[in-house]
PyMOL CGO cylinders between C-alpha atoms (Angstrom):
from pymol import cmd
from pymol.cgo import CYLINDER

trace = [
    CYLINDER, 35.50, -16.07, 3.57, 32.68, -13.69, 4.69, 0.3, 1, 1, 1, 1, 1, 1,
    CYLINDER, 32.68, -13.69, 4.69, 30.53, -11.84, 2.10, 0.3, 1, 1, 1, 1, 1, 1,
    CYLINDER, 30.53, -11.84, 2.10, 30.04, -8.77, 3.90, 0.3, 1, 1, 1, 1, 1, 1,
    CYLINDER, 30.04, -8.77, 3.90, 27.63, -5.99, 2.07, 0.3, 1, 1, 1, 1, 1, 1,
    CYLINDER, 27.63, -5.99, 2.07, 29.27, -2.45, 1.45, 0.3, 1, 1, 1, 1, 1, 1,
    CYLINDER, 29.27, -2.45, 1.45, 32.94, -4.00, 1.43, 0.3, 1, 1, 1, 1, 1, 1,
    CYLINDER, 32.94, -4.00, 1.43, 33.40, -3.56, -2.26, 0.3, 1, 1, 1, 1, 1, 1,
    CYLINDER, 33.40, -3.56, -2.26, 35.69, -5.13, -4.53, 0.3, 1, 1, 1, 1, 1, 1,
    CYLINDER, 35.69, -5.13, -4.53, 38.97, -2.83, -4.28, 0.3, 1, 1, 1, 1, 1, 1,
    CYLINDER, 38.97, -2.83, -4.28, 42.51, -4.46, -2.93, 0.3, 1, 1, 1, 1, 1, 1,
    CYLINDER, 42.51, -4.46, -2.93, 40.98, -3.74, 0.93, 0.3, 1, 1, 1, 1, 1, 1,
    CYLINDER, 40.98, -3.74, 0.93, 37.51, -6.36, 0.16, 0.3, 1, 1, 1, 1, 1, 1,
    CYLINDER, 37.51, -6.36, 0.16, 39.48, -9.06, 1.48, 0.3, 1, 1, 1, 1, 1, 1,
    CYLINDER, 39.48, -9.06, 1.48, 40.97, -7.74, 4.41, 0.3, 1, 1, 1, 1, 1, 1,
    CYLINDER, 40.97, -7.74, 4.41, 37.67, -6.07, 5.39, 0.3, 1, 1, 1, 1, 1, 1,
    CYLINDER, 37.67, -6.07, 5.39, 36.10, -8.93, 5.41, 0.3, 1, 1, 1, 1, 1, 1,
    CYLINDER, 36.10, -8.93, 5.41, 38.52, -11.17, 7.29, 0.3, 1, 1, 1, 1, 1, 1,
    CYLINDER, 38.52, -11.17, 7.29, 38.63, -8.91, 10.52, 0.3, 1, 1, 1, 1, 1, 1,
    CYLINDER, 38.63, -8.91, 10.52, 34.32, -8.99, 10.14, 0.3, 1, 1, 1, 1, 1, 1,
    CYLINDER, 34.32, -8.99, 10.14, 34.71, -12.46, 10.46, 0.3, 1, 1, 1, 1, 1, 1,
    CYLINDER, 34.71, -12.46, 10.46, 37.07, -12.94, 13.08, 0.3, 1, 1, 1, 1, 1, 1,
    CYLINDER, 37.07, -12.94, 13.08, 36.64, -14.23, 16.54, 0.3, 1, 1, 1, 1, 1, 1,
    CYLINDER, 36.64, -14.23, 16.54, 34.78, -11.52, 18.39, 0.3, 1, 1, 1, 1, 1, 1,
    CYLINDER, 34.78, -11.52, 18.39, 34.41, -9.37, 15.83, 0.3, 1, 1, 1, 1, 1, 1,
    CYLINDER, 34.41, -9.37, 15.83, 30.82, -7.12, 16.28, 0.3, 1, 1, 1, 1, 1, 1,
    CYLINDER, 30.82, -7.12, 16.28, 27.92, -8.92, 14.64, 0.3, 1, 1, 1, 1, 1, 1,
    CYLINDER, 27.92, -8.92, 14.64, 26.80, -6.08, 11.66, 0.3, 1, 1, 1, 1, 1, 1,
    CYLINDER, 26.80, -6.08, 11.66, 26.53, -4.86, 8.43, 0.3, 1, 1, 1, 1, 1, 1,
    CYLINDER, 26.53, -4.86, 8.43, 29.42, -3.07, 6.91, 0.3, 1, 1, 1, 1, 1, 1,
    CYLINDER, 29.42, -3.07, 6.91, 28.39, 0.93, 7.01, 0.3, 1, 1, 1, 1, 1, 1,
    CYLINDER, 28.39, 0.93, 7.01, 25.00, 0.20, 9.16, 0.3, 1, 1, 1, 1, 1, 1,
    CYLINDER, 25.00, 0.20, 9.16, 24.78, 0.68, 12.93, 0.3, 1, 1, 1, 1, 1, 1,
    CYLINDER, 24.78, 0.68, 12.93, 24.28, -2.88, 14.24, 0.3, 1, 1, 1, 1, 1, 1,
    CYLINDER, 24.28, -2.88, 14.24, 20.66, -3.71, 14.43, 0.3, 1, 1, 1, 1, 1, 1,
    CYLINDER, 20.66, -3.71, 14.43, 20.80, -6.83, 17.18, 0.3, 1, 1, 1, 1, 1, 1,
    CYLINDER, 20.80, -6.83, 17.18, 19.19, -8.89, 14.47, 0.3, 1, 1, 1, 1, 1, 1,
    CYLINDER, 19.19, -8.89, 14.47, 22.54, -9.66, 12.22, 0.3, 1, 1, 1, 1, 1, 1,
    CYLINDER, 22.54, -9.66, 12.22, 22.43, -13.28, 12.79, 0.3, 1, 1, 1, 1, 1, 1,
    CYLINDER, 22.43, -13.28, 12.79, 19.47, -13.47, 10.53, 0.3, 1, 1, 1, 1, 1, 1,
    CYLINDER, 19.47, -13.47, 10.53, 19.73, -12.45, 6.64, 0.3, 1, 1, 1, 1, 1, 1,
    CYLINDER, 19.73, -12.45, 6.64, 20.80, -9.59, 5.74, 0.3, 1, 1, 1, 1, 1, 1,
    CYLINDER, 20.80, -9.59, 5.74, 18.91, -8.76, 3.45, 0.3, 1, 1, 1, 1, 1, 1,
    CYLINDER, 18.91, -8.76, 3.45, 16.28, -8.26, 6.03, 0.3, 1, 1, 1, 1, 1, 1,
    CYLINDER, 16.28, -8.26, 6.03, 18.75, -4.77, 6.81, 0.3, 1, 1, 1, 1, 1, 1,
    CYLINDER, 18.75, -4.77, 6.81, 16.84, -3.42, 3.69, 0.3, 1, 1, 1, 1, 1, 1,
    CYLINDER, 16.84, -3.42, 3.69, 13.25, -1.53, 3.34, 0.3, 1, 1, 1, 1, 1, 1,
    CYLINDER, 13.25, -1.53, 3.34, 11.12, -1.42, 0.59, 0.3, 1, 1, 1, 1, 1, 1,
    CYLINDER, 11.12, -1.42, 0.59, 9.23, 1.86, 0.45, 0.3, 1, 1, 1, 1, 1, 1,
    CYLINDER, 9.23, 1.86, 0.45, 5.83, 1.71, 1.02, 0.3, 1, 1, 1, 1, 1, 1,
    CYLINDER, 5.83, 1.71, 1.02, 3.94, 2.94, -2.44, 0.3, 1, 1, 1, 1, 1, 1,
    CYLINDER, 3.94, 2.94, -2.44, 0.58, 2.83, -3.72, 0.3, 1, 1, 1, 1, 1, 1,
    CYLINDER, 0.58, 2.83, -3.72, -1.96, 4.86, -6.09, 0.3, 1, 1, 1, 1, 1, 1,
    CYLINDER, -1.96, 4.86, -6.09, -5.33, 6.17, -5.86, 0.3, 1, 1, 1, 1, 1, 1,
    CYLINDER, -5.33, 6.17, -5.86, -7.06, 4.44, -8.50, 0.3, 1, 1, 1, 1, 1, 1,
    CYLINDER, -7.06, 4.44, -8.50, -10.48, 6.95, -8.81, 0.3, 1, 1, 1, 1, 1, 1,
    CYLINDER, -10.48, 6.95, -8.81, -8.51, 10.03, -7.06, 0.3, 1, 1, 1, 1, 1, 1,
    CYLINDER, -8.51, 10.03, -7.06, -9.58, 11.55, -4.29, 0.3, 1, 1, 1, 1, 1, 1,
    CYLINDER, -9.58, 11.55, -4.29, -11.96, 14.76, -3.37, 0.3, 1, 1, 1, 1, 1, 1,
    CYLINDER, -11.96, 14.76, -3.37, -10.86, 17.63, -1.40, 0.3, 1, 1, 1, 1, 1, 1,
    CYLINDER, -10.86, 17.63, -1.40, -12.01, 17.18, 1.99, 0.3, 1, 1, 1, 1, 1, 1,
    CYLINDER, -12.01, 17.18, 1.99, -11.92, 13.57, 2.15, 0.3, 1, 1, 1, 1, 1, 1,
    CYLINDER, -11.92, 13.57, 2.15, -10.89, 12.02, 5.49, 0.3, 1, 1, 1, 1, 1, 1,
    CYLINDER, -10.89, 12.02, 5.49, -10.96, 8.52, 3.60, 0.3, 1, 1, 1, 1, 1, 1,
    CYLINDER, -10.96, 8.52, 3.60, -8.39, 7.77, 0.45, 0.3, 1, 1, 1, 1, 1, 1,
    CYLINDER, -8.39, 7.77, 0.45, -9.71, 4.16, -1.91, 0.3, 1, 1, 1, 1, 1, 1,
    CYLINDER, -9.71, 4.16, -1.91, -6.40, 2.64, -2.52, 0.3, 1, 1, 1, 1, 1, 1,
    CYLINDER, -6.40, 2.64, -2.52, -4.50, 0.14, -4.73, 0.3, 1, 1, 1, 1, 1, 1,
    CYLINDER, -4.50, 0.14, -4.73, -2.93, -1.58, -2.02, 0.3, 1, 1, 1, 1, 1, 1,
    CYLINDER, -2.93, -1.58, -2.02, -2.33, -1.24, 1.46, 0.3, 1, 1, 1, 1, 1, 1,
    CYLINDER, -2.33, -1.24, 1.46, 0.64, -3.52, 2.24, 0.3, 1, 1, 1, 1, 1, 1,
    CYLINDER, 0.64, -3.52, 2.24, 3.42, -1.80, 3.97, 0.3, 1, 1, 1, 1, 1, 1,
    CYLINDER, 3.42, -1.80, 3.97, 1.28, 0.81, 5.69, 0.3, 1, 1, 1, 1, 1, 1,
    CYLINDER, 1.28, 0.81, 5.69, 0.16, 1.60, 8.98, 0.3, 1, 1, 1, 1, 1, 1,
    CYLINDER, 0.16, 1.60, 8.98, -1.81, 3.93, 11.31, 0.3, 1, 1, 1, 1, 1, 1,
    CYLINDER, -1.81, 3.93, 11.31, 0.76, 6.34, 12.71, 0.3, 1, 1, 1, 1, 1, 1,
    CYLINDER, 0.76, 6.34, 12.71, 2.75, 7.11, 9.52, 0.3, 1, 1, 1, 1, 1, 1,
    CYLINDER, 2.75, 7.11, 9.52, 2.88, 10.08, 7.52, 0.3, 1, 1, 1, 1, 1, 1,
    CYLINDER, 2.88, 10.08, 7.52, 2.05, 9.65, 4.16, 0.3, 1, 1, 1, 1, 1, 1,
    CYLINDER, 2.05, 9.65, 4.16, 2.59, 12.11, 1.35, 0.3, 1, 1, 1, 1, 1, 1,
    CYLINDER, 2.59, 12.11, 1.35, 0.27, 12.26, -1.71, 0.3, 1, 1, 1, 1, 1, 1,
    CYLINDER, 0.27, 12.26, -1.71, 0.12, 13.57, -5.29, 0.3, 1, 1, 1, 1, 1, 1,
    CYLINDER, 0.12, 13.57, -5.29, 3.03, 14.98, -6.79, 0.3, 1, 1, 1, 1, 1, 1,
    CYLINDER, 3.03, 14.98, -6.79, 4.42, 18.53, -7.21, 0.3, 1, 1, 1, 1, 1, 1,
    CYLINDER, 4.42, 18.53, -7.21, 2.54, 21.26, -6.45, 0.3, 1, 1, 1, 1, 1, 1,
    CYLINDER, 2.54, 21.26, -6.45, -0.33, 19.48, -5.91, 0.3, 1, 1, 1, 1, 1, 1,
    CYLINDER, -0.33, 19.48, -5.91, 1.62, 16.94, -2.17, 0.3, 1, 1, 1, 1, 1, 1,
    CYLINDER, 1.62, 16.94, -2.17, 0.32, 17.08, 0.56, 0.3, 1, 1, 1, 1, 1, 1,
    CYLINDER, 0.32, 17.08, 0.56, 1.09, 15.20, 3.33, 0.3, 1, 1, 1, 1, 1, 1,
    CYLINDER, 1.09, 15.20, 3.33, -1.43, 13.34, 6.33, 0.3, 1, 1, 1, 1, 1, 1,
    CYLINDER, -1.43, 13.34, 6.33, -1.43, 11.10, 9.24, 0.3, 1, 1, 1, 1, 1, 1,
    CYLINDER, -1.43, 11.10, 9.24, -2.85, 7.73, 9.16, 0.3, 1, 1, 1, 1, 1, 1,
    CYLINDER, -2.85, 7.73, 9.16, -5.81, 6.77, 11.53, 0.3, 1, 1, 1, 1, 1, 1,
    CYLINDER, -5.81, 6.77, 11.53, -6.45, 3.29, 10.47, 0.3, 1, 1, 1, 1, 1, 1,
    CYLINDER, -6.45, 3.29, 10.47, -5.66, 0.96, 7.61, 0.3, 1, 1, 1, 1, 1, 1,
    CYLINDER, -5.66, 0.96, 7.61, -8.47, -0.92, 5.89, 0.3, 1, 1, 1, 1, 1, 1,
    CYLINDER, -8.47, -0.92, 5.89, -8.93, -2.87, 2.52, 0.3, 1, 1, 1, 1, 1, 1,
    CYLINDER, -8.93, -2.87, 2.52, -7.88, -2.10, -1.12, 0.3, 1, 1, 1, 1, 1, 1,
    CYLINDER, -7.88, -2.10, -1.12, -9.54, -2.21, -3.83, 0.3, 1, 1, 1, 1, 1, 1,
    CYLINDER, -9.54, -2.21, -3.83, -10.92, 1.00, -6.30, 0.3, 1, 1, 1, 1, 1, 1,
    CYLINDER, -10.92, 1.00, -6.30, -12.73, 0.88, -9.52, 0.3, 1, 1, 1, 1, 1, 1,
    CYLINDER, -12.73, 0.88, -9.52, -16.28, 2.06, -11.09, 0.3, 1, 1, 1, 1, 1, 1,
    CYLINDER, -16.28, 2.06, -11.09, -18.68, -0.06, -12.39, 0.3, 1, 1, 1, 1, 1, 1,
    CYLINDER, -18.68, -0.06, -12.39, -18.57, -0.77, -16.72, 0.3, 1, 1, 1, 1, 1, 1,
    CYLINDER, -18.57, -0.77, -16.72, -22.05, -1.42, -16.93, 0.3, 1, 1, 1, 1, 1, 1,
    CYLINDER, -22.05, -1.42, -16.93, -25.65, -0.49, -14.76, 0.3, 1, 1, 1, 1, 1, 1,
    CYLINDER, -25.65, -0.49, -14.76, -26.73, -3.13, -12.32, 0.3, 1, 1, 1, 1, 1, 1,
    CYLINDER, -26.73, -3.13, -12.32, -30.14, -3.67, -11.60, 0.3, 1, 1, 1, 1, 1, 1,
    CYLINDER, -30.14, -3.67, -11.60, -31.64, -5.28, -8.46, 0.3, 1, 1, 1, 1, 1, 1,
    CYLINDER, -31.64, -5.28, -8.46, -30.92, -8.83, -8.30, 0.3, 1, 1, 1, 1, 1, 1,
    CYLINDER, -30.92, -8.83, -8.30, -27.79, -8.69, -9.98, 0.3, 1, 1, 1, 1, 1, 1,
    CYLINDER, -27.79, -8.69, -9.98, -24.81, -10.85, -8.38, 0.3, 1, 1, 1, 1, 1, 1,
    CYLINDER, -24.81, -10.85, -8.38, -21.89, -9.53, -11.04, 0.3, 1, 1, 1, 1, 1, 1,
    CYLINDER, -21.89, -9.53, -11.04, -20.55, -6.59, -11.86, 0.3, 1, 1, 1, 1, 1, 1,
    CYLINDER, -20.55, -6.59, -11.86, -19.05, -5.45, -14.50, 0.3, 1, 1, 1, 1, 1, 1,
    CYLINDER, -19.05, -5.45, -14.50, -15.76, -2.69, -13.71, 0.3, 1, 1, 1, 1, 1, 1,
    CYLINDER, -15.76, -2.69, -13.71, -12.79, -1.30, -14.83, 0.3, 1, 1, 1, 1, 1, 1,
    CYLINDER, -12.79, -1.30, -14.83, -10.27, -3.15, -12.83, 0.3, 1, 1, 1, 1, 1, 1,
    CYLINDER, -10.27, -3.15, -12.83, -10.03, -5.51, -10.50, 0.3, 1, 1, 1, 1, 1, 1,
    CYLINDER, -10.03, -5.51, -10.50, -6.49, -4.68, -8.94, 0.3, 1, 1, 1, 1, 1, 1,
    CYLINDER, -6.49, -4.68, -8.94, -6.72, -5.21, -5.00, 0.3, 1, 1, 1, 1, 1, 1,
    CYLINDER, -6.72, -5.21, -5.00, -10.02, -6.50, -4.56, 0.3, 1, 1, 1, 1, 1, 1,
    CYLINDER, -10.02, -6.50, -4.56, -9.85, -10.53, -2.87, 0.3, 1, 1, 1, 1, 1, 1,
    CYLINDER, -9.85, -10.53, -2.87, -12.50, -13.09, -2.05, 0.3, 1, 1, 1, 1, 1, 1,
    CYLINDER, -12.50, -13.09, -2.05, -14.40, -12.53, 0.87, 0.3, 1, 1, 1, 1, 1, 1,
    CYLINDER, -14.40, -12.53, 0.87, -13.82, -9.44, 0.86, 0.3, 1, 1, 1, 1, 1, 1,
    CYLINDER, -13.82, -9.44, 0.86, -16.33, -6.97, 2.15, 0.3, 1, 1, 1, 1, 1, 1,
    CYLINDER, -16.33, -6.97, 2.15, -16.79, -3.73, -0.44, 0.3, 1, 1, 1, 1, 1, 1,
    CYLINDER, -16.79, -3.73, -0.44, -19.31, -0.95, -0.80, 0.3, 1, 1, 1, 1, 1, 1,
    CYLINDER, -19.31, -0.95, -0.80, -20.97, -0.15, -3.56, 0.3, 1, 1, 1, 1, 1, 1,
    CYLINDER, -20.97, -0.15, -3.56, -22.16, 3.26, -5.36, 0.3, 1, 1, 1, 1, 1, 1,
    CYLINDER, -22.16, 3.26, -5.36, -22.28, 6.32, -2.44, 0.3, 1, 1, 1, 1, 1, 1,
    CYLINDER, -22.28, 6.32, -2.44, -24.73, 8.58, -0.58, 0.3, 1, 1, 1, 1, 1, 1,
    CYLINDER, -24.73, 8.58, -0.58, -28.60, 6.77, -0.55, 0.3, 1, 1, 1, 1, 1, 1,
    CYLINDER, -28.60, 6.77, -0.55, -27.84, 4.41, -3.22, 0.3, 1, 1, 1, 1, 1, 1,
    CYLINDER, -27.84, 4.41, -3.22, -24.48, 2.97, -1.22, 0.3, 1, 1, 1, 1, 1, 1,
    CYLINDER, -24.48, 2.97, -1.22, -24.61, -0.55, -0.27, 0.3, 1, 1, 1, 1, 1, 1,
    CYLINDER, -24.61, -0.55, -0.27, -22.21, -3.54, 1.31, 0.3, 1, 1, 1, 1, 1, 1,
    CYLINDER, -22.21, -3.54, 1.31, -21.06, -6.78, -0.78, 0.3, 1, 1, 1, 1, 1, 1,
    CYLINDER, -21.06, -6.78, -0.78, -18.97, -9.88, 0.30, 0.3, 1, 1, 1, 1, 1, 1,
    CYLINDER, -18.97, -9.88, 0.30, -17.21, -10.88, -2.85, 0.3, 1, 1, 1, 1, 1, 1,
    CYLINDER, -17.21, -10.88, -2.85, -17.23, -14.41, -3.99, 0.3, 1, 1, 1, 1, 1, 1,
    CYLINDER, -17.23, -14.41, -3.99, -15.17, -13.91, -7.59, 0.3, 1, 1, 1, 1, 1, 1,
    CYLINDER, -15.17, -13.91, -7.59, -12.88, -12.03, -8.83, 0.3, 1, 1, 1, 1, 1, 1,
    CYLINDER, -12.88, -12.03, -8.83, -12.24, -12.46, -12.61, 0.3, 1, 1, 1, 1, 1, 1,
    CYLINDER, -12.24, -12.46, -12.61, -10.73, -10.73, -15.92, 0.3, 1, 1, 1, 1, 1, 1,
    CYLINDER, -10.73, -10.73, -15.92, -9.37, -11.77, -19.00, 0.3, 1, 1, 1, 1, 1, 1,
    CYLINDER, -9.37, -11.77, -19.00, -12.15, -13.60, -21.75, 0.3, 1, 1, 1, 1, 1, 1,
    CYLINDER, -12.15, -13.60, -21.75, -15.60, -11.78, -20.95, 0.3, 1, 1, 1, 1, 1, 1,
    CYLINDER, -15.60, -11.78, -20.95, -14.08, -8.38, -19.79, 0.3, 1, 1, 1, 1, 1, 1,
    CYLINDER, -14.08, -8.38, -19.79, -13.43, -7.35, -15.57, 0.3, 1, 1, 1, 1, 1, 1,
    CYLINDER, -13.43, -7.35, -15.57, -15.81, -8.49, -12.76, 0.3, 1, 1, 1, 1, 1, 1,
    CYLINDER, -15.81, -8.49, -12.76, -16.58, -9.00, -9.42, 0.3, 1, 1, 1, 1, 1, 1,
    CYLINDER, -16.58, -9.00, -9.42, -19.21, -12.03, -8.33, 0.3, 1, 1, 1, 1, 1, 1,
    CYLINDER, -19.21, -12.03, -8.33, -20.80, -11.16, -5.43, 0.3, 1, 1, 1, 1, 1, 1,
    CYLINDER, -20.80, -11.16, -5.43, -21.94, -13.88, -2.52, 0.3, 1, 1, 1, 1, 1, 1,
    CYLINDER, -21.94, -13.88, -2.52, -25.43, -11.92, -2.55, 0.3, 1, 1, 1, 1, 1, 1,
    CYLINDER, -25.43, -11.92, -2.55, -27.82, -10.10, -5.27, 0.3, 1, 1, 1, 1, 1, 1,
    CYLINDER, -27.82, -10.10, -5.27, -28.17, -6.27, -5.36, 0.3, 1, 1, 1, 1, 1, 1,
    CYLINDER, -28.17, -6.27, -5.36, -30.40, -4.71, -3.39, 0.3, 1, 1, 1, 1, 1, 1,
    CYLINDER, -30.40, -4.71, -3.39, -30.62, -1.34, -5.14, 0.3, 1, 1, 1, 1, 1, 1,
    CYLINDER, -30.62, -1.34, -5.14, -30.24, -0.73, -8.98, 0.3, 1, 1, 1, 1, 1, 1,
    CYLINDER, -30.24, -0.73, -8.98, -26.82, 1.41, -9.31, 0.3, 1, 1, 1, 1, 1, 1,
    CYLINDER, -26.82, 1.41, -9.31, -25.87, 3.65, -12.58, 0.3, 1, 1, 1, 1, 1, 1,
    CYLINDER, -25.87, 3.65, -12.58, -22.92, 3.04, -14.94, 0.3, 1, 1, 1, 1, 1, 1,
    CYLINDER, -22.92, 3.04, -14.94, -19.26, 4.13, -13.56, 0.3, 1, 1, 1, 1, 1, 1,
    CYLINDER, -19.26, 4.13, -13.56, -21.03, 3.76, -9.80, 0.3, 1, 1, 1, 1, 1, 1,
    CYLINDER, -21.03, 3.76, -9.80, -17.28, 3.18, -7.57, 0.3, 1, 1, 1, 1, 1, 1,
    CYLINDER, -17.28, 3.18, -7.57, -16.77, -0.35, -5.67, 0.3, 1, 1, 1, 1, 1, 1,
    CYLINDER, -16.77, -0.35, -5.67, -14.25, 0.19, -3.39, 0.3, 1, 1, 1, 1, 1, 1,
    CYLINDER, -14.25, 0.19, -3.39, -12.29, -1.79, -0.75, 0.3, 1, 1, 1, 1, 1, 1,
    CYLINDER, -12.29, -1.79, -0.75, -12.52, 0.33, 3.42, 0.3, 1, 1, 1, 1, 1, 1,
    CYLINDER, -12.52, 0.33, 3.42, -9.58, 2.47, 2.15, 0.3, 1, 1, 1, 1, 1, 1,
    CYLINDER, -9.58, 2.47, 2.15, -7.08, 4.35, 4.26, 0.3, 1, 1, 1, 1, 1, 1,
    CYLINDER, -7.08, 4.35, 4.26, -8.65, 6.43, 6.93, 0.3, 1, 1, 1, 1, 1, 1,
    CYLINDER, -8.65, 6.43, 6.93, -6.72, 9.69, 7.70, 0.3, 1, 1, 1, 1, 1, 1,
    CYLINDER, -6.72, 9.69, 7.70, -6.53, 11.95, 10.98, 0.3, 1, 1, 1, 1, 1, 1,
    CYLINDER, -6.53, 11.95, 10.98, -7.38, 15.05, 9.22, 0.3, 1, 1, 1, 1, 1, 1,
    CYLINDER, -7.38, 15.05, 9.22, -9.31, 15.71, 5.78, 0.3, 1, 1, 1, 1, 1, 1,
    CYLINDER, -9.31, 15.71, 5.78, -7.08, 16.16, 2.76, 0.3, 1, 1, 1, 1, 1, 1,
    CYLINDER, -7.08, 16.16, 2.76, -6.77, 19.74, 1.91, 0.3, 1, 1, 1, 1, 1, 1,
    CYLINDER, -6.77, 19.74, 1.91, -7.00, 19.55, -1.82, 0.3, 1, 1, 1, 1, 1, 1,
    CYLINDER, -7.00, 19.55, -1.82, -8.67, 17.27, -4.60, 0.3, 1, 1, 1, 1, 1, 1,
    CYLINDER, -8.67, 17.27, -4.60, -6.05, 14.14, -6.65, 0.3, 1, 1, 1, 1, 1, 1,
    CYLINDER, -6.05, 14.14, -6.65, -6.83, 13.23, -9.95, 0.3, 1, 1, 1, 1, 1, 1,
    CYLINDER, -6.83, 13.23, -9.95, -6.99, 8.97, -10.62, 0.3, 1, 1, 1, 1, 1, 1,
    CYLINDER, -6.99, 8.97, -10.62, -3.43, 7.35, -10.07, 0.3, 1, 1, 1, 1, 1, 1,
    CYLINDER, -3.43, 7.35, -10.07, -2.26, 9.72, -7.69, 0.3, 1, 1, 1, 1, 1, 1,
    CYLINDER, -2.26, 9.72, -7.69, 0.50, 8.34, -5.50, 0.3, 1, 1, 1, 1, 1, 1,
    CYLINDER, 0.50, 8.34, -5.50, 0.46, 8.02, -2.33, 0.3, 1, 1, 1, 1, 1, 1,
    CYLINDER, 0.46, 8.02, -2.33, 4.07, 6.93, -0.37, 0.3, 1, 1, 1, 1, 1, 1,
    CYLINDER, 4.07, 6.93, -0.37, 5.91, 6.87, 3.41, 0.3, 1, 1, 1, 1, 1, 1,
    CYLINDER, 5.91, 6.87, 3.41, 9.28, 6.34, 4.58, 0.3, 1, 1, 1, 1, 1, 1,
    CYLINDER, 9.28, 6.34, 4.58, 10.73, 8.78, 2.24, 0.3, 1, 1, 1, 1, 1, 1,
    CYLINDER, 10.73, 8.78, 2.24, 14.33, 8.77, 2.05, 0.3, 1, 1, 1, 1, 1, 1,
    CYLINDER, 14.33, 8.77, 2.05, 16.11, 11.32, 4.85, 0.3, 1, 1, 1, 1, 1, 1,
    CYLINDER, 16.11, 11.32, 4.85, 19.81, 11.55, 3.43, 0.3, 1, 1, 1, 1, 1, 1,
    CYLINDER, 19.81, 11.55, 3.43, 21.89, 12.65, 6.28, 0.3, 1, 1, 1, 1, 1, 1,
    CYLINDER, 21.89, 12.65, 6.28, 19.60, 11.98, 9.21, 0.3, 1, 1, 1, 1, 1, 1,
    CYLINDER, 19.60, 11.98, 9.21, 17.60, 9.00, 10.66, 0.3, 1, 1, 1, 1, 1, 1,
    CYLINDER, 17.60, 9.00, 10.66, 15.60, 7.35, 8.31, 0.3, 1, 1, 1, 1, 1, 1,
    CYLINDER, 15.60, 7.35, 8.31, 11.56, 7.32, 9.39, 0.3, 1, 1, 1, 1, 1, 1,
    CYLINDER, 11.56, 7.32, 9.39, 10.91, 3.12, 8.92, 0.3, 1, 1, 1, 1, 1, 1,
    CYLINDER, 10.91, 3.12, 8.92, 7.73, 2.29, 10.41, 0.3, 1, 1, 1, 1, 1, 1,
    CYLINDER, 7.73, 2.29, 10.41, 8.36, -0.91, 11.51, 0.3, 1, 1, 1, 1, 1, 1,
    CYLINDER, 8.36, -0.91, 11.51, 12.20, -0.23, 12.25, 0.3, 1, 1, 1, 1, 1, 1,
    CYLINDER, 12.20, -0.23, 12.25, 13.08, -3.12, 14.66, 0.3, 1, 1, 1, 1, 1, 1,
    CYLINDER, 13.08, -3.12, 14.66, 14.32, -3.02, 18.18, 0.3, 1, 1, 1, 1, 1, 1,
    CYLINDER, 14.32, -3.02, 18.18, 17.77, -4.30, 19.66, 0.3, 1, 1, 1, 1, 1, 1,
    CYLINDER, 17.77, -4.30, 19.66, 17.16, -7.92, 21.33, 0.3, 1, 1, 1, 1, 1, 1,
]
cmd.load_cgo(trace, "trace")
């Protein structure tokens, strides 16, 4: 017996899912236009919506957005961000690194770890900047670490400038076509593929018949 998704469970299941099974029957979902890939799993048929936060907000202006996480996006899509009257929507240039947080404690030269807020998003090896405008400087990361002895990030290098307390580290971010036309407070969201109920839905990486 088939297991064919949609088909339900009323006196029809079985029947519906004898004649999907049959002997030239078309290769698909029940309820989704065939997608030439149905001899794979099926529950590769299903998108997760791309979602993520600004963890330090965002200025007005800004052509660049910190983020969370970046998995699931790419340049090309339109992303919306905020919520209520405060969405807006923008194009995506490029996709960088995540990573967003401020530092806990002031640094002085020499220093190698940081104290911060959070260390959602930020990996080993990873290439960050640190603090903004003259005082802004590049770090590899060599640790990432929490729990006993509070949030921190190790770097591979000391400091080469002495930076304040709640200076941002942040990951290359999401680069956007145009500058964002208003300011977003910290853990703002930012999302694609919304939902289009009655019309094509807008998957980014919707696949191709083979």
């Amino acid at each position: 017996m088939a297991i064919v998704p949609g088909a339900g469970s009323g006196p029809a299941t079985a029947n519906i899912a004898a004649a999907a099974a049959a002997p030239g029957a078309p290769n698909r979902s029940i309820g989704r236009f065939p997608d030439g890939r149905d001899d794979d799993s099926l529950c590769t048929d299903f998108m997760v919506q791309p979602v993520t936060t600004v963890p330090e907000g965002t200025s007005a202006g800004a052509a660049n957005i910190k983020v969370a996480a970046v998995v699931g996006f790419a340049a090309g899509q339109t992303v919306t961000i905020g919520s209520g009257a405060d969405t807006e929507s923008a194009v995506i240039a490029s996709v960088g690194t995540s990573g967003s947080t401020r530092a806990n404690a002031a640094t002085q030269v020499g220093d190698i770890v940081i104290p911060v807020a959070a260390t959602g998003g930020f990996v080993v090896g990873q290439s960050i900047t640190i603090d903004s405008g003259a005082n802004q400087e590049t770090a590899t990361i060599a640790m990432v670490q929490g729990g006993r002895g509070g949030a921190r990030i190790t770097l591979t290098a000391p400091l080469k400038i002495a930076h304040p307390l709640g200076m941002p580290l942040a990951g290359s971010g999401i680069t956007l076509t145009t500058p964002l036309a208003r300011a977003h407070p910290r853990g703002a969201v930012v999302t694609t593929d919304l939902p289009t109920p009655g019309a094509a839905n807008k998957y980014s990486n919707a696949r191709t018949a083979r």
